[in-house]
RODO-2510 file (C-alpha; in nm, 4 decimals, decimal comma):
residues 263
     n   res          X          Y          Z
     1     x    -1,8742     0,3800     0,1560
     2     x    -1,5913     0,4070    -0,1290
     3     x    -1,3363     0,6879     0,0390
     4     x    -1,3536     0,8934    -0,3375
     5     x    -1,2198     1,1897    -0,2213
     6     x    -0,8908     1,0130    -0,0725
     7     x    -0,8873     0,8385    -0,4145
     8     x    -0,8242     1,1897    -0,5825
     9     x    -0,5472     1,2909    -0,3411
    10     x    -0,3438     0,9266    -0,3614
    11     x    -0,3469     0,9928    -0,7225
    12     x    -0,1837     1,3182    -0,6972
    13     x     0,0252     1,2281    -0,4088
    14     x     0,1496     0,8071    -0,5584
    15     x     0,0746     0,7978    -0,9162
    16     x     0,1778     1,1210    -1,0492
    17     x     0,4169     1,1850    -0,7534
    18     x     0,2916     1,5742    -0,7930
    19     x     0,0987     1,6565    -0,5151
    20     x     0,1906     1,7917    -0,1829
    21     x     0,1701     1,5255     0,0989
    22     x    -0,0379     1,7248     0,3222
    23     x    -0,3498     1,7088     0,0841
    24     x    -0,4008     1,3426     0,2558
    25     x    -0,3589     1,4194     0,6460
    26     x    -0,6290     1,7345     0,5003
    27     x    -0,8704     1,4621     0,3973
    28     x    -0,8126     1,2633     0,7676
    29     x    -0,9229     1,5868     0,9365
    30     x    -1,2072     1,6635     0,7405
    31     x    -1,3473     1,3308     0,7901
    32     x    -1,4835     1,3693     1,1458
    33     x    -1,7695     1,6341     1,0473
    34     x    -1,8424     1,4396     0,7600
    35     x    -1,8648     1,1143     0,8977
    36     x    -2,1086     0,9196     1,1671
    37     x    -1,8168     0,8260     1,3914
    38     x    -1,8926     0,4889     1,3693
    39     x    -1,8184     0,5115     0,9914
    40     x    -1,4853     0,6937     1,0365
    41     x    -1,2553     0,4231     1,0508
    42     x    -1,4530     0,1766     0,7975
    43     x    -1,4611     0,3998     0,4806
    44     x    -1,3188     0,1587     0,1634
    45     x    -1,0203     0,2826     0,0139
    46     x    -0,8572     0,1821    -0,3019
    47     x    -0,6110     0,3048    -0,5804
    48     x    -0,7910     0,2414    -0,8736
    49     x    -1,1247     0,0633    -1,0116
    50     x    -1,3070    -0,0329    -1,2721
    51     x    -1,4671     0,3416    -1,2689
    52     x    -1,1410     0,5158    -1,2836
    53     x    -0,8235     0,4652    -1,5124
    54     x    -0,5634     0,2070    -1,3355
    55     x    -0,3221     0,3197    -1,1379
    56     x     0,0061     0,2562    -1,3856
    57     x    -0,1849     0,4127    -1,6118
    58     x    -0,0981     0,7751    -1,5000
    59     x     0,1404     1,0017    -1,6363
    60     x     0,4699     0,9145    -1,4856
    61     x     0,3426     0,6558    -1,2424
    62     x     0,5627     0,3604    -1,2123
    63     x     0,6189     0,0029    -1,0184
    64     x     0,8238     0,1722    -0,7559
    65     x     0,5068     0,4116    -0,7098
    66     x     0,2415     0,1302    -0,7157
    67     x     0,4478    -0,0424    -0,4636
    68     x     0,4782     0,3091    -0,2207
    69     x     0,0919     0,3558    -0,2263
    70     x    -0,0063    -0,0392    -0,2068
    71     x     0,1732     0,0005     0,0912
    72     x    -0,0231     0,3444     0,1754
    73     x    -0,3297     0,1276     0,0927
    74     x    -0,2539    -0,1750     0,3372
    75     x    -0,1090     0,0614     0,6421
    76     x    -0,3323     0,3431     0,6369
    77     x    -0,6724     0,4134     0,8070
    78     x    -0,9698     0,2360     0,6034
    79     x    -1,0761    -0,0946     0,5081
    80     x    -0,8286    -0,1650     0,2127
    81     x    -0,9690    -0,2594    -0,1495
    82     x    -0,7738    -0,3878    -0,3935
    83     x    -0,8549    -0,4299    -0,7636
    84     x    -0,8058    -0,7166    -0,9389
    85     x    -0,5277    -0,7137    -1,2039
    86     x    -0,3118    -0,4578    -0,9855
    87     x    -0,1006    -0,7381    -0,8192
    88     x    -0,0032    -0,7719    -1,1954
    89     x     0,0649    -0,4356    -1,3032
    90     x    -0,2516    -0,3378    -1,5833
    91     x    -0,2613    -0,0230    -1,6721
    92     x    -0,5689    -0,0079    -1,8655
    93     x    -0,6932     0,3425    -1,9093
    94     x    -1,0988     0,4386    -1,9460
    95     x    -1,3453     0,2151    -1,8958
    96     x    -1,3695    -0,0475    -2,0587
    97     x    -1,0105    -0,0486    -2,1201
    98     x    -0,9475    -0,1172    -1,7451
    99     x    -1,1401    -0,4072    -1,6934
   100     x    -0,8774    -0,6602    -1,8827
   101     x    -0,9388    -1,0248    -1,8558
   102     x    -0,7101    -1,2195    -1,6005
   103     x    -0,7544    -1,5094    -1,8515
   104     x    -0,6659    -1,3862    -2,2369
   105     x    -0,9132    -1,2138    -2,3327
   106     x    -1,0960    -0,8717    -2,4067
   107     x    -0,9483    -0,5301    -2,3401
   108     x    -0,6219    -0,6570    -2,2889
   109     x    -0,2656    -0,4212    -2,3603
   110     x     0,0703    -0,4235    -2,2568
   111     x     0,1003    -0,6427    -1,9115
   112     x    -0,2390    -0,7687    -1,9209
   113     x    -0,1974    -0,9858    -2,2205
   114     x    -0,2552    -1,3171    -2,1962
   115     x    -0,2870    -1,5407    -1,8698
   116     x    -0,2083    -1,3474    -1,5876
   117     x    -0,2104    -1,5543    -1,2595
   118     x     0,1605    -1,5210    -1,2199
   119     x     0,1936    -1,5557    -0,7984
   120     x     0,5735    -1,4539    -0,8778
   121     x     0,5247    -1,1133    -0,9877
   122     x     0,7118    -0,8603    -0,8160
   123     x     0,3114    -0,6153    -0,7292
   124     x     0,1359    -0,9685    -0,6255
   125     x     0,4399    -1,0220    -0,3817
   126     x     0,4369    -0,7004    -0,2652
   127     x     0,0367    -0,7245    -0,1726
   128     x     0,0909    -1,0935    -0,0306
   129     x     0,3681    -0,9252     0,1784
   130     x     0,1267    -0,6470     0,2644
   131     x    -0,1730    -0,8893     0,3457
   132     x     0,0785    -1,0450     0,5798
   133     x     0,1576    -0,7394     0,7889
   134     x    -0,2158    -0,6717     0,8181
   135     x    -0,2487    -1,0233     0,9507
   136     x     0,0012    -0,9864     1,1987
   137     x    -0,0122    -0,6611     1,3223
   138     x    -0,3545    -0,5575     1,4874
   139     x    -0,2961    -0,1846     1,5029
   140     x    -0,3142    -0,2137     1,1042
   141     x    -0,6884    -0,3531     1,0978
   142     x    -0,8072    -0,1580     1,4321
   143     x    -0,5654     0,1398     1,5905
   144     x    -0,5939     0,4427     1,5574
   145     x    -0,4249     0,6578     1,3372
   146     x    -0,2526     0,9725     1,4291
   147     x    -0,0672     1,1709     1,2009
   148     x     0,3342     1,2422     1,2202
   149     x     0,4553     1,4080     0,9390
   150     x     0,3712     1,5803     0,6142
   151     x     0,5083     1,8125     0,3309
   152     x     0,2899     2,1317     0,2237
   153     x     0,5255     2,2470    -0,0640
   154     x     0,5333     1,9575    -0,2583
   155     x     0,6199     1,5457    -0,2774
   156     x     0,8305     1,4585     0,0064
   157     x     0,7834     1,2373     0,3615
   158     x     0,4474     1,1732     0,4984
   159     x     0,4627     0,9921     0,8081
   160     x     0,1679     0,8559     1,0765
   161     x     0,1339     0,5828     1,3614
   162     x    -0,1250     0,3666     1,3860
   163     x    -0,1743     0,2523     1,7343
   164     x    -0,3357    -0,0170     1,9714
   165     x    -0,3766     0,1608     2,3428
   166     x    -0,0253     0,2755     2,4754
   167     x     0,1981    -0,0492     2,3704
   168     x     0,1403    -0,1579     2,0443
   169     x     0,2317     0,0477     1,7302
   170     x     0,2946    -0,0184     1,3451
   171     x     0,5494     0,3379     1,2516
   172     x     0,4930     0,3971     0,9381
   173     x     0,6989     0,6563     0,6911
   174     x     0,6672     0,7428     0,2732
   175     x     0,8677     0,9401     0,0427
   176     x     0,6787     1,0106    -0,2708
   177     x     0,9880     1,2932    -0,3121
   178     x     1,2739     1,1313    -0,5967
   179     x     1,5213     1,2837    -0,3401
   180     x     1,6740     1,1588     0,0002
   181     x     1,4391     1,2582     0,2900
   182     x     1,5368     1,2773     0,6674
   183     x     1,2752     1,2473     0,9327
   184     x     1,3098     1,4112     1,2599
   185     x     1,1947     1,3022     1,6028
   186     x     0,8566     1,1837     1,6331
   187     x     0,6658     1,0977     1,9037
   188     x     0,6100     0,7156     1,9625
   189     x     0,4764     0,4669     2,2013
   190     x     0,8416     0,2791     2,2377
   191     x     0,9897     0,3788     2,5040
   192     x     1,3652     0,4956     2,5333
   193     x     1,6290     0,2298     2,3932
   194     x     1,3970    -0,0078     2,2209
   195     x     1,4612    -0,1122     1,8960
   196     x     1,2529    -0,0888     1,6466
   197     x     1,2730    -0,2821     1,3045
   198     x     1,1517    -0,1854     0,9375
   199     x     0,9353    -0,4568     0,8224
   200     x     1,0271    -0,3972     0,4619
   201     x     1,3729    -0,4233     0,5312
   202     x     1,4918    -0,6462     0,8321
   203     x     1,8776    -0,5392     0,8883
   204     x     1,7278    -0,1919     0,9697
   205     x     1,7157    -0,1640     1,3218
   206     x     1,6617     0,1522     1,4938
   207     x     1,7267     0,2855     1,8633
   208     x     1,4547     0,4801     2,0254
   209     x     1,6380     0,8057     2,1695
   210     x     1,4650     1,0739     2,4206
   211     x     1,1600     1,0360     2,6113
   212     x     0,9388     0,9611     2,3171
   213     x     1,1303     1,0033     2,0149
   214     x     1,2508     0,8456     1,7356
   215     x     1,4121     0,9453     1,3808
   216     x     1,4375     0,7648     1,0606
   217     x     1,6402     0,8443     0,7249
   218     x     1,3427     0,7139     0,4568
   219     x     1,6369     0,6962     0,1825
   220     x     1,5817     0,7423    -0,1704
   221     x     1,3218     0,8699    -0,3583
   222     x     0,9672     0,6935    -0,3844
   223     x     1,0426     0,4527    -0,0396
   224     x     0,8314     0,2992     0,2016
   225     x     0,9313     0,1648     0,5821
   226     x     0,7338     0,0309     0,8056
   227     x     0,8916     0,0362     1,2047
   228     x     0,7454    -0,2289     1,4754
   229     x     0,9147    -0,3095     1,8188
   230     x     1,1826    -0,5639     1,7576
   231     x     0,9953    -0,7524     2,0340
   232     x     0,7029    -0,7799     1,8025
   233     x     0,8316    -0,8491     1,5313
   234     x     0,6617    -1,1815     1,3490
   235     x     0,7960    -1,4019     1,0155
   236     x     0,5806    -1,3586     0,7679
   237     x     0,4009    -1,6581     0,5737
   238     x     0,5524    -1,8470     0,3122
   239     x     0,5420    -1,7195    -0,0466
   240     x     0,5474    -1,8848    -0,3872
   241     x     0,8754    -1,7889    -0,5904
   242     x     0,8552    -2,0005    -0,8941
   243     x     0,6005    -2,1724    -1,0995
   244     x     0,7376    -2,4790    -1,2760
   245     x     0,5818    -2,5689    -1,5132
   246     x     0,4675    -2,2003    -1,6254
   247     x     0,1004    -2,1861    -1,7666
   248     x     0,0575    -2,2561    -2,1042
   249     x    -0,2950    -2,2960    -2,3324
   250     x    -0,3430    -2,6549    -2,2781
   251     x    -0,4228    -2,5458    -1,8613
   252     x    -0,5647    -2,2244    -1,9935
   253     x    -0,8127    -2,4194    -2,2157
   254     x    -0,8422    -2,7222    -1,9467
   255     x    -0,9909    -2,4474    -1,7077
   256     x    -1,1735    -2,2579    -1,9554
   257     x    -1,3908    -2,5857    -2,0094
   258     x    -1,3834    -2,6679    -1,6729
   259     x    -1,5451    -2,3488    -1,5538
   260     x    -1,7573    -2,3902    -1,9023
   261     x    -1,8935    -2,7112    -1,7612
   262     x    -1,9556    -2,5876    -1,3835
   263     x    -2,1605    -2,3232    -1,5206
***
């Protein structure tokens, strides 16, 4: 089933950036008496649909938002759904204004005007860079979560492990707060004086200190990190960065009468 109810909280908590973080780990532990337990960790989650106004479309939601809760959406507990258009920015509003054609078309605004298969936009990077860490790291698809961190008063850090028995673990830490955050110890499964490595940002290697510790300083506002034993640590696939030559309507109207002619 669609996870509604965490829908409502990641667009308080992402898109508006005006909810309290705890609201989420709140949904996690209501799920269990609510749930068969075999369902628990399969519920669909998503940040927008063709139901429900897009994502960009909120008040004061932004790329740097999108690309905090895309990362929520690919890291977090659930089987991820992502709707189409997103890895391009729309920001349709009500239905029907948020089903836009990829191809130029109807119901179309702002970024969703004209062709929009661009594999060099900043959101579909981010989501091909997300897809990657899925495929590499199991304890994204199958651990366990467990829950680190949050903020009752307002935006700030929310932070949670997700975890593959006692060896494997994806650390994962947001700041939906516009101001610096500081994280304090958390438990982990790395044990003292391994490194650990942000996946979104390489040169940031951290030490693990104590017996089961580790701290992080999430930076600026509206962040994202995601920490892996350096040991673990995988490249990630190759990406498309530029599209020469650019699509134009002679291939837009060669595959509209292609896909005319399939049909």
């Amino acid at each position: 089933m669609v996870d509604y109810p965490l829908f409502f909280k990641i667009n308080s908590v992402f898109a508006t950036a005006s909810g309290n973080t705890k609201q989420i780990e709140d949904r996690y532990d209501a799920i269990p008496a609510n749930y068969d337990p075999e369902a628990q960790m399969r519920l669909v989650t998503f940040l927008d649909n063709h139901d429900q106004p897009r994502f960009l479309s909120a008040s004061g939601a932004t790329p740097a938002r999108l690309n905090v809760a895309l990362a929520f959406l690919y890291t977090s507990r659930g089987v991820p759904c992502l709707y189409y258009g997103t890895e391009q920015a729309f920001n349709g509003t009500t239905d029907p204004n948020d089903r836009e054609d990829m191809f130029d078309g109807q119901f179309e605004q702002g970024p969703s005007l004209g062709d929009n298969f661009n594999m060099t936009h900043p959101q579909f990077q981010m989501v091909a860079r997300l897809n990657n860490f899925r495929r590499l790291y199991a304890p994204l698809r199958i651990g366990s979560h467990s829950n680190k961190w949050n903020d009752p008063s307002g935006p700030g850090l929310f932070a949670y492990a997700r975890r593959l028995g006692n060896t494997q673990e994806v650390f994962v830490v947001f700041n939906t707060s516009s101001t610096n955050q500081t994280l304090t110890n958390r438990s982990t499964v790395f044990a003292p004086g391994s490194q650990i490595i942000n996946l979104f940002n390489t040169n940031e290697v951290l030490t693990v200190t104590g017996s089961t510790g580790n701290s992080s300083n999430n930076g600026t506002g509206h962040q994202r990190e995601d920490f892996v034993a350096r040991t673990d640590w995988q490249p990630l696939d190759p990406v498309v960065v530029s599209n020469s030559p650019a699509h134009d309507p002679g291939q837009r109207a060669y595959l509209r009468s292609h896909c005319a002619s399939i049909q």
